[in-house]
FIBA-990645 format. One record per residue: residue in three letters; x, y, z of N, C-alpha, C in turn. Coordinates in steps of 0.001 Angstrom, whole numbers, plus 500000, padded with zeros to 6 digits. Atoms other than C-alpha are relative to their C-alpha. Example, Ala and Ser with C-alpha at 12.3 -4.5 7.8 and 13.67 -1.06 7.14 Angstrom:
% FIBA-990645
 residu    npx    npy    npz   capx   capy   capz    cpx    cpy    cpz
    ALA 500890 498810 500000 512300 495500 507800 500900 501200 500000
    SER 499180 498810 499940 513670 498940 507140 499230 501090 500730
END
This chain:
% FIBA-990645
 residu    npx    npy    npz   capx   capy   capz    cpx    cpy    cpz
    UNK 498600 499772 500367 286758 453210 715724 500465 501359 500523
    UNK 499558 499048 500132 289035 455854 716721 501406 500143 499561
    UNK 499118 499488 500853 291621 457770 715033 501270 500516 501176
    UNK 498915 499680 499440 295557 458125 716118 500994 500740 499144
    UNK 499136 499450 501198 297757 460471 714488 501594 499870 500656
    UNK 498611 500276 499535 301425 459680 714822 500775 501066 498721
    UNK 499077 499519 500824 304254 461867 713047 501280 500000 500777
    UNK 498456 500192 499950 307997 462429 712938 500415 500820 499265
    UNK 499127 498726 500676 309802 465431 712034 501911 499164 499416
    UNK 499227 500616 500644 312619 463929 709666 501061 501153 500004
    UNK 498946 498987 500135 316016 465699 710569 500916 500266 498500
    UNK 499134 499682 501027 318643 467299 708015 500957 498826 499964
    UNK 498725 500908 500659 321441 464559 706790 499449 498261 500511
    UNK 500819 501407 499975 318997 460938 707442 500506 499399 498970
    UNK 500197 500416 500836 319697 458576 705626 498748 499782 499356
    UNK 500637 499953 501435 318121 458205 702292 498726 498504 500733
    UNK 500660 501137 499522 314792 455101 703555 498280 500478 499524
    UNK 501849 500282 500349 311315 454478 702235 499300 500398 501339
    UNK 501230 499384 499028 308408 456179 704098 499211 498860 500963
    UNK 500469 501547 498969 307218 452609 705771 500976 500024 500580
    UNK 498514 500253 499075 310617 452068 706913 500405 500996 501043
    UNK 499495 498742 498919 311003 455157 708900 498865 499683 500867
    UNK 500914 500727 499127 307658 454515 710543 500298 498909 501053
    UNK 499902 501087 499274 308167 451460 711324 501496 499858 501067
    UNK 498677 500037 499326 311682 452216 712795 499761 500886 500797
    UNK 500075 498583 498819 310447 455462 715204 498785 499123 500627
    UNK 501230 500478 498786 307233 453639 716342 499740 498546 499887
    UNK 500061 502091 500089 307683 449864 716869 498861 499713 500865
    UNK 501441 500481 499173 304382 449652 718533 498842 499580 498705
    UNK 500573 500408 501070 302883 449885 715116 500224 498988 498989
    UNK 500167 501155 500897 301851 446972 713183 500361 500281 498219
    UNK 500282 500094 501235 302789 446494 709484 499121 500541 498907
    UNK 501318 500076 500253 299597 445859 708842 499333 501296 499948
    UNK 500780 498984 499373 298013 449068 710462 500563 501163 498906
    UNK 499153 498953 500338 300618 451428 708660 499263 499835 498859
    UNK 500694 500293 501180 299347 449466 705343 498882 500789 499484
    UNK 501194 499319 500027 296036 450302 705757 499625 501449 499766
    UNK 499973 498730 500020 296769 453817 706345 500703 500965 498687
    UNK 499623 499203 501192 298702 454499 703058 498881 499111 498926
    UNK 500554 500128 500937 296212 452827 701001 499076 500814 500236
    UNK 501211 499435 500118 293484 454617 702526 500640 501917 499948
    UNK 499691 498693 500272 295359 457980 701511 500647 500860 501175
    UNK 499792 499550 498244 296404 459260 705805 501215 499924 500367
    UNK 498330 499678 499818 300182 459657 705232 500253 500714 499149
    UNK 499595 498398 500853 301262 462861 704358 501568 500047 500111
    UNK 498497 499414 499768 304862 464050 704006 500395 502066 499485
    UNK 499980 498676 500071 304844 468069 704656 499220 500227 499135
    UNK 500720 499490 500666 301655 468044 703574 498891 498965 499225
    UNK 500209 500997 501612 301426 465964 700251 499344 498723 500402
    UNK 500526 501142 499758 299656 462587 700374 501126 499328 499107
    UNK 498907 500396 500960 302537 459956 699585 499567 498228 499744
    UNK 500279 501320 500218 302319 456195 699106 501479 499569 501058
    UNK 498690 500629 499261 304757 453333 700956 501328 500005 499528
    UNK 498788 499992 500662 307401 453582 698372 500367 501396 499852
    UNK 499388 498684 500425 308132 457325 698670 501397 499980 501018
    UNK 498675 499909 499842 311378 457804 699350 500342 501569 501259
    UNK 499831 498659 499156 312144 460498 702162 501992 500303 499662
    UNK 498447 499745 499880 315663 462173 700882 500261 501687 500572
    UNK 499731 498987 499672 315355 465442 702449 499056 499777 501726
    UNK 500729 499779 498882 314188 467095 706098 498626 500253 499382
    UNK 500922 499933 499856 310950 467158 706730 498448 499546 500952
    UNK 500486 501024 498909 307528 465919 708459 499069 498999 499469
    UNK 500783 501487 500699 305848 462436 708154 498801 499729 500873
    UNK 501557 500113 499518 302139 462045 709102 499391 499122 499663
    UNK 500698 500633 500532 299983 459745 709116 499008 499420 501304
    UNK 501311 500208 499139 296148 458832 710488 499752 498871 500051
    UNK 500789 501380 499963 295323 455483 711837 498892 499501 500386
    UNK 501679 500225 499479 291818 453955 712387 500318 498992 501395
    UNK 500372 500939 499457 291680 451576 715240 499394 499583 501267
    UNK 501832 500308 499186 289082 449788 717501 500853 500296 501233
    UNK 500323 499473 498218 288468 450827 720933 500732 498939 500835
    UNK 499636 500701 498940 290552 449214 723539 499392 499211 501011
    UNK 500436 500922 498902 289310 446308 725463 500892 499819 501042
    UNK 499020 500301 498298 290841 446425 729169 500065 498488 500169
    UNK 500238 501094 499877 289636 443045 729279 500208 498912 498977
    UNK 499907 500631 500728 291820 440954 727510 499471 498383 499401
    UNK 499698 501404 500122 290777 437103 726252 500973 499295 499804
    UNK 499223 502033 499611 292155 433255 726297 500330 500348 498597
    UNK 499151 500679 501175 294252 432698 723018 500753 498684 499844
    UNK 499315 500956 500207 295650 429588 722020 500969 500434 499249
    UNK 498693 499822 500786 299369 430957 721236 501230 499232 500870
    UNK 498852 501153 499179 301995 428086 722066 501249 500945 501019
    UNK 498921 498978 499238 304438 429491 724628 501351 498983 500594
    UNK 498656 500758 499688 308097 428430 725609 500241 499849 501660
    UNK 500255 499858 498625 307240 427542 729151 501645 499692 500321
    UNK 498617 500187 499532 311062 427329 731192 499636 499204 501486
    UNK 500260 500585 498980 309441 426468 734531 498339 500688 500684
    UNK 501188 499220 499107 306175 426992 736494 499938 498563 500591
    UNK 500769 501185 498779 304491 425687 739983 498626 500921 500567
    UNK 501705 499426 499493 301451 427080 741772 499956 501448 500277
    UNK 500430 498483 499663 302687 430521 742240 500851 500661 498586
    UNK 498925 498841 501050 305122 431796 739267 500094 499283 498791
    UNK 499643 500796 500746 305561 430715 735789 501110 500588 499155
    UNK 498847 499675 500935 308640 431814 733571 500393 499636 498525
    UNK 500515 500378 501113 308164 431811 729972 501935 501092 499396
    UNK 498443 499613 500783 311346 432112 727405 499043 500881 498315
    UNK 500944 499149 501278 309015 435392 724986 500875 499639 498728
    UNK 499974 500083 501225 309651 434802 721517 500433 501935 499323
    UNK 499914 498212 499981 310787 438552 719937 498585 499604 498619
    UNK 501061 499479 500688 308038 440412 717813 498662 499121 500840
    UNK 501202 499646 499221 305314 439485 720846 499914 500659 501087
    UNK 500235 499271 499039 304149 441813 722634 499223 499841 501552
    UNK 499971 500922 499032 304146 441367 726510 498118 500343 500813
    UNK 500811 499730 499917 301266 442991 727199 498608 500845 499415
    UNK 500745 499290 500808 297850 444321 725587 499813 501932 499950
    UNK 500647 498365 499663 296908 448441 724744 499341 500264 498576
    UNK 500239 499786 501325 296083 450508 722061 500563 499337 498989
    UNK 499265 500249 501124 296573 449332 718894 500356 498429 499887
    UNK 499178 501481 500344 298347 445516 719618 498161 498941 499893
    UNK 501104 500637 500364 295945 442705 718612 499838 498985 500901
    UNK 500195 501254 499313 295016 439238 720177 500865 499320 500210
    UNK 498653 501065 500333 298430 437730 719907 501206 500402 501053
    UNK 499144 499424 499189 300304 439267 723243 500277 498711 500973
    UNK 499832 500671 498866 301494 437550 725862 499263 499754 501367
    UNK 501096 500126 499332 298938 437940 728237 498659 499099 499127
    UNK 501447 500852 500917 295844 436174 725709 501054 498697 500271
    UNK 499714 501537 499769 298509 433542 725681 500057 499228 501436
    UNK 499486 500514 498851 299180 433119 729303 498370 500019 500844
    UNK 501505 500503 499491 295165 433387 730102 499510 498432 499490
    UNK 500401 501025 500280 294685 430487 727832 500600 498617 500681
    UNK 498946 500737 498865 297384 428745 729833 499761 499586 501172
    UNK 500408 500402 498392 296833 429497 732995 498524 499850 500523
    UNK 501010 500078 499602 293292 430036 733056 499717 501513 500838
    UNK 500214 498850 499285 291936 432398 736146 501247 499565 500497
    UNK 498879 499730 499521 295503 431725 737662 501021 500510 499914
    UNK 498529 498754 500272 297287 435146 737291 499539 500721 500891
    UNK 500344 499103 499291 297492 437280 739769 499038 501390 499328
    UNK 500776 499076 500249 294984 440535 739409 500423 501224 500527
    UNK 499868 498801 499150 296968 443005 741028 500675 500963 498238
    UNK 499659 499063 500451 297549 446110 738725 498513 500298 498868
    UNK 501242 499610 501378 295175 447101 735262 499430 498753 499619
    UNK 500574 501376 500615 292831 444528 734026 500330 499387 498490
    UNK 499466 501107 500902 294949 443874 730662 501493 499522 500335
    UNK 498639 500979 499459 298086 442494 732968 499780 499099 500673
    UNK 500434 500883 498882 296974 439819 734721 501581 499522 500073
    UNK 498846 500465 500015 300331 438308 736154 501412 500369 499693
    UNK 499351 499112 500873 302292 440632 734452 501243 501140 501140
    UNK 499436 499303 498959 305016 441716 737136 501386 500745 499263
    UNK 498780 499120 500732 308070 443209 734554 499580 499862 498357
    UNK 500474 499796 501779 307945 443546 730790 501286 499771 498794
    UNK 498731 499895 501375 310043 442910 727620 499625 500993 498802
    UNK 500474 499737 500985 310273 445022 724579 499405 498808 499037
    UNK 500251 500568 500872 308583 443517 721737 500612 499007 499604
    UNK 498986 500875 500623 311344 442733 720038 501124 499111 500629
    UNK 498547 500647 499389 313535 441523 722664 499459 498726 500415
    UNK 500251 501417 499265 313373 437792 723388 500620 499619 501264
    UNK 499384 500210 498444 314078 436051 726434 498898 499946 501603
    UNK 500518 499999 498884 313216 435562 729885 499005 500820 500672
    UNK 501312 499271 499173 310033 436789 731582 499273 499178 501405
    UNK 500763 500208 498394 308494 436050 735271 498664 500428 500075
    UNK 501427 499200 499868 304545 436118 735895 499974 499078 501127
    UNK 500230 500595 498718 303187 435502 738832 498469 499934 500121
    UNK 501008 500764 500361 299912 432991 739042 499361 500369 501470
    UNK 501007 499782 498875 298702 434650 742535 500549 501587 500626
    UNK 499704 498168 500017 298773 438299 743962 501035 499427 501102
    UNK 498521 500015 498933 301097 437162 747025 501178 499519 499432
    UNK 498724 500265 500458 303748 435981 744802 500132 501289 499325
    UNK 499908 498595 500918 303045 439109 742507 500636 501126 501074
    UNK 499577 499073 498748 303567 441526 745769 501588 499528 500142
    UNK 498768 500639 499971 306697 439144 746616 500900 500288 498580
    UNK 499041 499843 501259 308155 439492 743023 500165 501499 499643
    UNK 500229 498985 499918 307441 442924 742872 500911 500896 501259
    UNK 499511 499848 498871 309073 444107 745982 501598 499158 499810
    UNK 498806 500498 500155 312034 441776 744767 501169 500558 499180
    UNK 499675 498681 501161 312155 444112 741676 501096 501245 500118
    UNK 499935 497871 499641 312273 447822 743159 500785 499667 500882
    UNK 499088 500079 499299 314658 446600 745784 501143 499621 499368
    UNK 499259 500422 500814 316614 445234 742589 500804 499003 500723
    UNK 499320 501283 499208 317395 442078 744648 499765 498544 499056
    UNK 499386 501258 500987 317097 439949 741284 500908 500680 498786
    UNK 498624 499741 501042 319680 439258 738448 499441 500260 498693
    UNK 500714 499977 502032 318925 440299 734813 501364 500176 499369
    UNK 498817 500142 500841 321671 439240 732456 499217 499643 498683
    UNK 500499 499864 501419 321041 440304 728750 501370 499724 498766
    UNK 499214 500112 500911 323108 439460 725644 499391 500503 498486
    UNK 500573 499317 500692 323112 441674 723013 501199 500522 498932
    UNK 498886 499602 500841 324846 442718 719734 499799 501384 499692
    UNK 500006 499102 499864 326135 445935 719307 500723 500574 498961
    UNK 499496 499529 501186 327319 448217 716258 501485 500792 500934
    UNK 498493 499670 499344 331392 449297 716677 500489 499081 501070
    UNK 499054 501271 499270 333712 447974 718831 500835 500972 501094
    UNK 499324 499092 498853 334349 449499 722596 501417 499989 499790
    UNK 499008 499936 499455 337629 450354 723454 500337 499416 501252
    UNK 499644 500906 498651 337783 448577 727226 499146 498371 499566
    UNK 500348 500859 500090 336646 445061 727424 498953 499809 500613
    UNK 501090 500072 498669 333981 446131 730320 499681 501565 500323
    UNK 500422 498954 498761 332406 448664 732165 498433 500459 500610
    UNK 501256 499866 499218 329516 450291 733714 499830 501247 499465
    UNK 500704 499046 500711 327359 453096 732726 498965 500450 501036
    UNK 501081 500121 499374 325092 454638 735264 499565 502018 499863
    UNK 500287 498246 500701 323445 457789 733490 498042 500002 500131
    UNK 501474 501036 500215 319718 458505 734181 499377 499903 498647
    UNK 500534 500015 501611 316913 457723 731672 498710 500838 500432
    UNK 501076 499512 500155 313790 459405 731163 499352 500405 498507
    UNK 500399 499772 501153 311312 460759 728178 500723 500945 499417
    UNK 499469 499536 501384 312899 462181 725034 499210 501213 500293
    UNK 500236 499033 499670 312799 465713 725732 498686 500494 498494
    UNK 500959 499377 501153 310849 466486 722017 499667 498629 499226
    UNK 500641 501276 500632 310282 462602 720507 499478 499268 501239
    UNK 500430 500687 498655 308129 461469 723353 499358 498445 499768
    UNK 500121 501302 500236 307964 457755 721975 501632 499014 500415
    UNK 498316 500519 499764 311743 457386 722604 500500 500813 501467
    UNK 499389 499758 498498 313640 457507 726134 501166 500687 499419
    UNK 498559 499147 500194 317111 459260 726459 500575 500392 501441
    UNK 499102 499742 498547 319520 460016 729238 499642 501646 499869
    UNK 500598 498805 499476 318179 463262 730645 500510 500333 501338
    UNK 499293 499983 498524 319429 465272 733788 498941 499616 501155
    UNK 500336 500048 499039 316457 464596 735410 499182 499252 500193
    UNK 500309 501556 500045 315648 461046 734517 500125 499063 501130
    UNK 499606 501024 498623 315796 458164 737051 501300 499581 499656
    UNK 498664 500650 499624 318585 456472 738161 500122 498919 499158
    UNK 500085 501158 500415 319499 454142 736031 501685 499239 499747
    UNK 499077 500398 499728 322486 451555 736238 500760 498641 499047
    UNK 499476 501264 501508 324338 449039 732977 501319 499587 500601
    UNK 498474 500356 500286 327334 446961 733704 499836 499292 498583
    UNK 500020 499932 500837 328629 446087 730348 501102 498840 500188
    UNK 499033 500552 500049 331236 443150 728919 499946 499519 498654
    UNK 500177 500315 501197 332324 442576 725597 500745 498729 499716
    UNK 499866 501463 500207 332140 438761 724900 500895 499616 498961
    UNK 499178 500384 501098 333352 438781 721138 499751 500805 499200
    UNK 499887 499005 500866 334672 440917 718431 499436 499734 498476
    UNK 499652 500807 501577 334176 440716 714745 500062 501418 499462
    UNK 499514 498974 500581 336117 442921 713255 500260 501268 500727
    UNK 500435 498559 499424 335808 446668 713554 498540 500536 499991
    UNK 501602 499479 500353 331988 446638 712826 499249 499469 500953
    UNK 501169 500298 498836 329967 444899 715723 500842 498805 501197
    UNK 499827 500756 498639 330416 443327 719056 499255 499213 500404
    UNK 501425 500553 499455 328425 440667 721044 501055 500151 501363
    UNK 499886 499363 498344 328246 441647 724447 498756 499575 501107
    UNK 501323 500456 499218 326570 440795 727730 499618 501079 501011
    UNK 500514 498210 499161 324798 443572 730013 499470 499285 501455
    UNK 500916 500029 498883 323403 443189 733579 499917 501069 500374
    UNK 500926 498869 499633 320646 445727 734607 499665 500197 501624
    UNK 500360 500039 498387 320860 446462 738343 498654 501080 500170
    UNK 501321 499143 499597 317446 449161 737426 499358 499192 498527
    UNK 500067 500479 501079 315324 448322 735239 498626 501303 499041
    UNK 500963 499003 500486 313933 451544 733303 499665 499035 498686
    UNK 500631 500234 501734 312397 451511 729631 501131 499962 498871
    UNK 499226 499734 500664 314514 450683 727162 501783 499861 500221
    UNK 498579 499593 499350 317538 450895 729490 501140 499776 499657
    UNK 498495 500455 500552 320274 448678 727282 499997 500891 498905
    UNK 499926 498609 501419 319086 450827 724115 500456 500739 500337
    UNK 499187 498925 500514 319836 453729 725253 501276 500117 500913
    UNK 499072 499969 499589 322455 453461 727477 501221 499520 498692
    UNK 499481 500651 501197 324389 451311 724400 500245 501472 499214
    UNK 500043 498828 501012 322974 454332 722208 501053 501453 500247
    UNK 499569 498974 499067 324386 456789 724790 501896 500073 499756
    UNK 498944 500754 500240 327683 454933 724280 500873 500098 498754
    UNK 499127 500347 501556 328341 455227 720497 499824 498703 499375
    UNK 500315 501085 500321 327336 451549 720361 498966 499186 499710
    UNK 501585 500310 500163 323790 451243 719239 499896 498331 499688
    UNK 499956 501491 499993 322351 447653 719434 500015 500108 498274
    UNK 500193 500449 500832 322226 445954 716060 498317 500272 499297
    UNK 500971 499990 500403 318857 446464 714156 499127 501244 500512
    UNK 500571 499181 499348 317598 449305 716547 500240 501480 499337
    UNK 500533 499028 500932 316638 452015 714246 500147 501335 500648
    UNK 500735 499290 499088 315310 453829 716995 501049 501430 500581
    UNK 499004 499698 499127 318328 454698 718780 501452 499942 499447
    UNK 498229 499559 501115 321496 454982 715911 500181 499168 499232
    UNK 499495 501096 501129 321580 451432 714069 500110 500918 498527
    UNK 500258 500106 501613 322650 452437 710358 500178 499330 499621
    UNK 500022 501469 500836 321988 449616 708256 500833 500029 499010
    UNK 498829 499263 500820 324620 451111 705833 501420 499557 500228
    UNK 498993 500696 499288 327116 450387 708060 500378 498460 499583
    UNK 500039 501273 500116 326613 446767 707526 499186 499434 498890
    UNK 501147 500375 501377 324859 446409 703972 499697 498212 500333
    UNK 500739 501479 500396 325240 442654 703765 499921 498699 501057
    UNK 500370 500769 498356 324417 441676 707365 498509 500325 499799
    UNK 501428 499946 500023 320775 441042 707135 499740 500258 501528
    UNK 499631 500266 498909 320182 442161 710698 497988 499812 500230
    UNK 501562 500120 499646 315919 440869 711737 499316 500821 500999
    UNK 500606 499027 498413 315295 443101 715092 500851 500365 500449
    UNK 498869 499578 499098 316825 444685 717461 500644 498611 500770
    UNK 498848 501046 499592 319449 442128 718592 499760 500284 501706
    UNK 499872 499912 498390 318410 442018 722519 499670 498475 500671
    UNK 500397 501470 499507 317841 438518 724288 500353 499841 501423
    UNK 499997 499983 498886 317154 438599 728150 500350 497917 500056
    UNK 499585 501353 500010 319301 435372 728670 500020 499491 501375
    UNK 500220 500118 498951 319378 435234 732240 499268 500702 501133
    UNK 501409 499382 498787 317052 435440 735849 500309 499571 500666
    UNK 499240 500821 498592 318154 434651 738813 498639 500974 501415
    UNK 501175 499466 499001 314744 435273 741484 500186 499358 501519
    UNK 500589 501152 498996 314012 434596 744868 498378 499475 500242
    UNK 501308 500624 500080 311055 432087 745166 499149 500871 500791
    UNK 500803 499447 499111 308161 434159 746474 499443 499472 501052
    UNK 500704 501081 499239 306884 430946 748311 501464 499689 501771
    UNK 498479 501300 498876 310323 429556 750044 501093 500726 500041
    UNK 498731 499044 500376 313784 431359 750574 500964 498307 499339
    UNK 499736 500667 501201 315049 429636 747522 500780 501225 498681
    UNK 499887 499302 501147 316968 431269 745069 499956 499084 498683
    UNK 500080 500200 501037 316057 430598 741547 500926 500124 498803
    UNK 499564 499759 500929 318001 430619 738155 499637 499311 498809
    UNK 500925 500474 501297 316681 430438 734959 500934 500269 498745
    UNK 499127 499333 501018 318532 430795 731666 499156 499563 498318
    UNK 500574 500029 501963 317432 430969 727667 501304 499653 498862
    UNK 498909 500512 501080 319890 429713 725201 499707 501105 498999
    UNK 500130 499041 500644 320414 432582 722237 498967 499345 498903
    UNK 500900 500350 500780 317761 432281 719727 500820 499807 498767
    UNK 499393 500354 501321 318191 431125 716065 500684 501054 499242
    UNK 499942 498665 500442 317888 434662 715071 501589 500479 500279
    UNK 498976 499353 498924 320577 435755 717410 501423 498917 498912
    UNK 499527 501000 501303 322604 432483 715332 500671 500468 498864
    UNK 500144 499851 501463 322070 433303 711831 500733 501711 500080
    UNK 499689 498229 499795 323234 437182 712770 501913 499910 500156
    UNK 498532 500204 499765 326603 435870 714260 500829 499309 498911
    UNK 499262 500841 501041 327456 433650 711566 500130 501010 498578
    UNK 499415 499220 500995 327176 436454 709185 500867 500746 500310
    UNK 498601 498980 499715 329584 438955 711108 500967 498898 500321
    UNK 498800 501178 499936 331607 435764 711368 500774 500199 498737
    UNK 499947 499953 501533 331835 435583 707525 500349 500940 499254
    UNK 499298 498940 500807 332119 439120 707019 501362 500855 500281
    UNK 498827 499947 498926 335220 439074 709597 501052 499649 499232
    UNK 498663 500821 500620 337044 436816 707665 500425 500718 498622
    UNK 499784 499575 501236 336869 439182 704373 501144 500607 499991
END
């Protein structure tokens, strides 16, 4: 086993949120589970003090806490986790991720990523080009964001898809709900991104970040409290609709991370960050063929609209 210490310096005027809840909202890499473990076994401090999951953080301060966990296997295994195949042939397959799985293995995530599922799948047919826990693994989703993903089942399509990427010669169209309500109906955003000058778990527009590039369009209103909106990413940094959105005044829905207050919207249950890579538009690595792929909004995505529907009409 080894030990990870994660903290978070808790600014002046936060809202008022249970000591799990802040965790779990600054480091979405961490499991539930893992955090659990760590306040029963005493390894969350708050300036100091040893606290439990129900302590209440209502002032500044800092939040600590020690986690145990096993040694990283580079070498991920086969899982049997059902996957939302959209299309595959002998070189590429395109899977519609589910949110809360993670796309690829590291510290910390367990057997349940997207890679264990797509070994059990494909077998040895993923390409091998990069670290030995990506097999196939040519772009990435957050966690939480559902939607469209591209792997590629041989290294010459991987090279080909790759190269299709960094030349940004495919389409990525995201739909995504957003707290407030722009003023234009559209626009573009091209500010760079890079690491969070002092929270180095979180990105941020920095002067000397990459290039990074958002057109923006706001689909439908509800009310004065949230938007659904659709984004295409002509770069594709970390994070890039968060914080650009964040950058904006218009933090996604559920995204903690980056400005959501849940306050704002008491009786909108909101489940994740509200992101859903809905469209892909590739060229075939095999054939000059262009591709298009699309994801219908998830249930989640659903059940979210029908409450700012409801709370529209009040």
């Amino acid at each position: 086993m080894i030990e990870r210490v994660i903290e978070f310096t808790v600014p002046d005027g936060s809202e008022v949120m249970r000591a799990d809840k802040v965790f779990a909202a600054q480091f979405d890499d961490i499991s539930r589970a893992r955090l659990q473990r760590a306040f029963e076994a005493g390894q969350v401090t708050f300036d100091g003090e040893t606290i439990d999951k129900r302590f209440k953080i209502i002032r500044a301060g800092t939040l600590r806490a020690t986690l145990k966990e096993a040694k990283f296997d580079s070498s991920p295994k086969a899982v049997n986790i059902p996957l939302n195949i959209i299309y595959e042939d002998a070189s590429l397959i395109v899977v519609n991720k589910a949110s809360g799985m993670v796309t690829h293995p590291g510290s910390g995530t367990g057997e349940n990523t997207l890679v264990h599922a797509l070994l059990h799948h494909c077998g040895k047919n993923l390409s091998r080009i990069g670290t030995p826990n990506r097999p196939g693994i040519v772009h990435r989703l957050d966690k939480e964001t559902s939607g469209l993903i591209v792997v590629a089942k041989n290294d010459r399509a991987h090279h080909k898809l790759a190269e299709s990427f960094s030349e940004r010669k495919t389409h990525k169209h995201y739909t995504a709900l957003v707290m407030g309500i722009p003023k234009s109906s559209r626009g573009t955003i091209k500010a760079p991104i890079g690491r969070h000058p002092t929270k180095r778990t979180r990105m941020a527009v920095v002067p000397k970040g990459k290039p990074a590039h958002t057109d923006w369009q706001v689909e439908t209103r509800y009310g004065q409290d949230a938007a659904l909106i659709s984004c295409v990413i002509h770069t594709g940094r970390t994070h890039q609709i968060r914080v650009h959105m964040s950058e904006m005044r218009f933090p996604l829905l559920g995204d903690c991370i980056y400005g959501f207050k849940p306050g704002r919207l008491k009786e909108i249950q909101v489940p994740r960050i509200m992101l859903h890579a809905t469209e892909l538009r590739i060229q075939h690595p095999d054939r000059d063929e262009l591709m298009e792929f699309n994801a219908p909004l998830p249930a989640d995505f659903g059940e979210v609209i029908s409450q700012l529907e409801a709370w529209q009409l009040r």
